[in-house]
C-alpha positions as CSV (number, residue, x, y, z in Angstrom):
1,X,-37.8,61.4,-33.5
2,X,-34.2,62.8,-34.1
3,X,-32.7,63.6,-37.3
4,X,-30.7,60.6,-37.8
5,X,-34.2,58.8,-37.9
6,X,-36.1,61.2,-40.4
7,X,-33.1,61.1,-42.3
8,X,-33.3,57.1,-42.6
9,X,-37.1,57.3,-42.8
10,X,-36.8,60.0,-45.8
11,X,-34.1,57.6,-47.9
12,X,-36.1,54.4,-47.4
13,X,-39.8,55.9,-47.9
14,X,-38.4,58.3,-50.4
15,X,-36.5,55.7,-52.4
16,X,-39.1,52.7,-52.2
17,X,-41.7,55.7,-53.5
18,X,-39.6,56.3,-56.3
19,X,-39.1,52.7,-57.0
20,X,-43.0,52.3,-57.0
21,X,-44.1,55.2,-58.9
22,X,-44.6,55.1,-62.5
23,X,-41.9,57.3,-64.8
24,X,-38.9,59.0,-63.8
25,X,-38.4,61.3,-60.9
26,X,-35.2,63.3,-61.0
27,X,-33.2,64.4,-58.1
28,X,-30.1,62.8,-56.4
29,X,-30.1,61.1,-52.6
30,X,-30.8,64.6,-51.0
31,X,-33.7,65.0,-53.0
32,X,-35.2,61.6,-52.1
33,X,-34.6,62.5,-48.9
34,X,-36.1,65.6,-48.6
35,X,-39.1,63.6,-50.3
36,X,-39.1,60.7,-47.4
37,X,-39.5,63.2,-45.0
38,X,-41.8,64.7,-46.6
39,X,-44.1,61.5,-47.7
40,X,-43.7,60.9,-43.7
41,X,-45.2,64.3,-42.5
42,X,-48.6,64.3,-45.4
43,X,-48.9,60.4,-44.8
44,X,-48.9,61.1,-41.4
45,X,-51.1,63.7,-41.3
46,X,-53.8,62.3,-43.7
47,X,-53.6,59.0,-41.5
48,X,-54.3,60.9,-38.4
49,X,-57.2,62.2,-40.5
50,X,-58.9,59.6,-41.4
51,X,-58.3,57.7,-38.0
52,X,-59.7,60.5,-35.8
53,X,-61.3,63.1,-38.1
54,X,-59.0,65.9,-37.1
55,X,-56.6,67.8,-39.2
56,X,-53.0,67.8,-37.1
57,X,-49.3,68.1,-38.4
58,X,-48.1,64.2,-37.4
59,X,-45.3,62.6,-38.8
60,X,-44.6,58.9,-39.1
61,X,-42.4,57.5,-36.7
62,X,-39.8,54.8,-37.8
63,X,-41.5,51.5,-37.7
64,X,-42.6,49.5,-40.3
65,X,-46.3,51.1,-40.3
66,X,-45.0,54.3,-40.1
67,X,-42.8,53.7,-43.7
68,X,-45.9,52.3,-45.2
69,X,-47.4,55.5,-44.5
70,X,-44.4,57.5,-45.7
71,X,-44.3,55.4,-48.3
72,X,-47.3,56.5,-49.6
73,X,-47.0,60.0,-48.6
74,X,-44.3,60.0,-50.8
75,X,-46.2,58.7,-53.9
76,X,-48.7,61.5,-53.3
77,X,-46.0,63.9,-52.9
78,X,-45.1,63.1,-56.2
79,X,-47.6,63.3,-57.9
80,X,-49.0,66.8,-56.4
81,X,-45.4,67.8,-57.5
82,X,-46.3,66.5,-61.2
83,X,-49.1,68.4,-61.2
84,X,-47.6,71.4,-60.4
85,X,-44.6,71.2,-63.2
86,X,-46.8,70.0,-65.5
87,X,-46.2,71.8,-68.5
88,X,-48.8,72.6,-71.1
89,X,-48.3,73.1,-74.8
């Protein structure tokens, strides 16, 4: 894919994530970019998982399939990145 296409991919799957997720996720357009993309690569990746059994680096491609999966590697993204900056008191 070339990088007009991630770059659409990461603003739709990054922003349709963000609209879907519960509470508030900071960052500007470039950040929900950089989360689109990478939604795209872990969605991809666990997909190609679960559908074969091997571990690979895939990415979704730009199709309607492939920004479901974004989509929802973006929710995980996330919330691994919630987890992280999670701060206890």
């Amino acid at each position: 894919m070339n990088i007009i296409a991630w770059i659409i991919l990461g603003l739709l799957a990054g922003a349709i994530a963000k609209l879907i997720y519960p509470g508030h996720q900071g960052g500007g357009i470039l950040a929900t970019i950089l989360l689109g993309i990478i939604g795209a690569f872990l969605g991809g990746s666990l997909y190609a998982l679960l559908t074969t059994g091997t571990l690979q680096l895939t990415a979704a491609g730009l199709s309607i399939p492939g920004l479901i999966v974004a989509v929802i590697g973006a929710m995980i993204a996330i919330f691994l990145w919630g987890l992280m900056t999670r701060r206890t008191v």
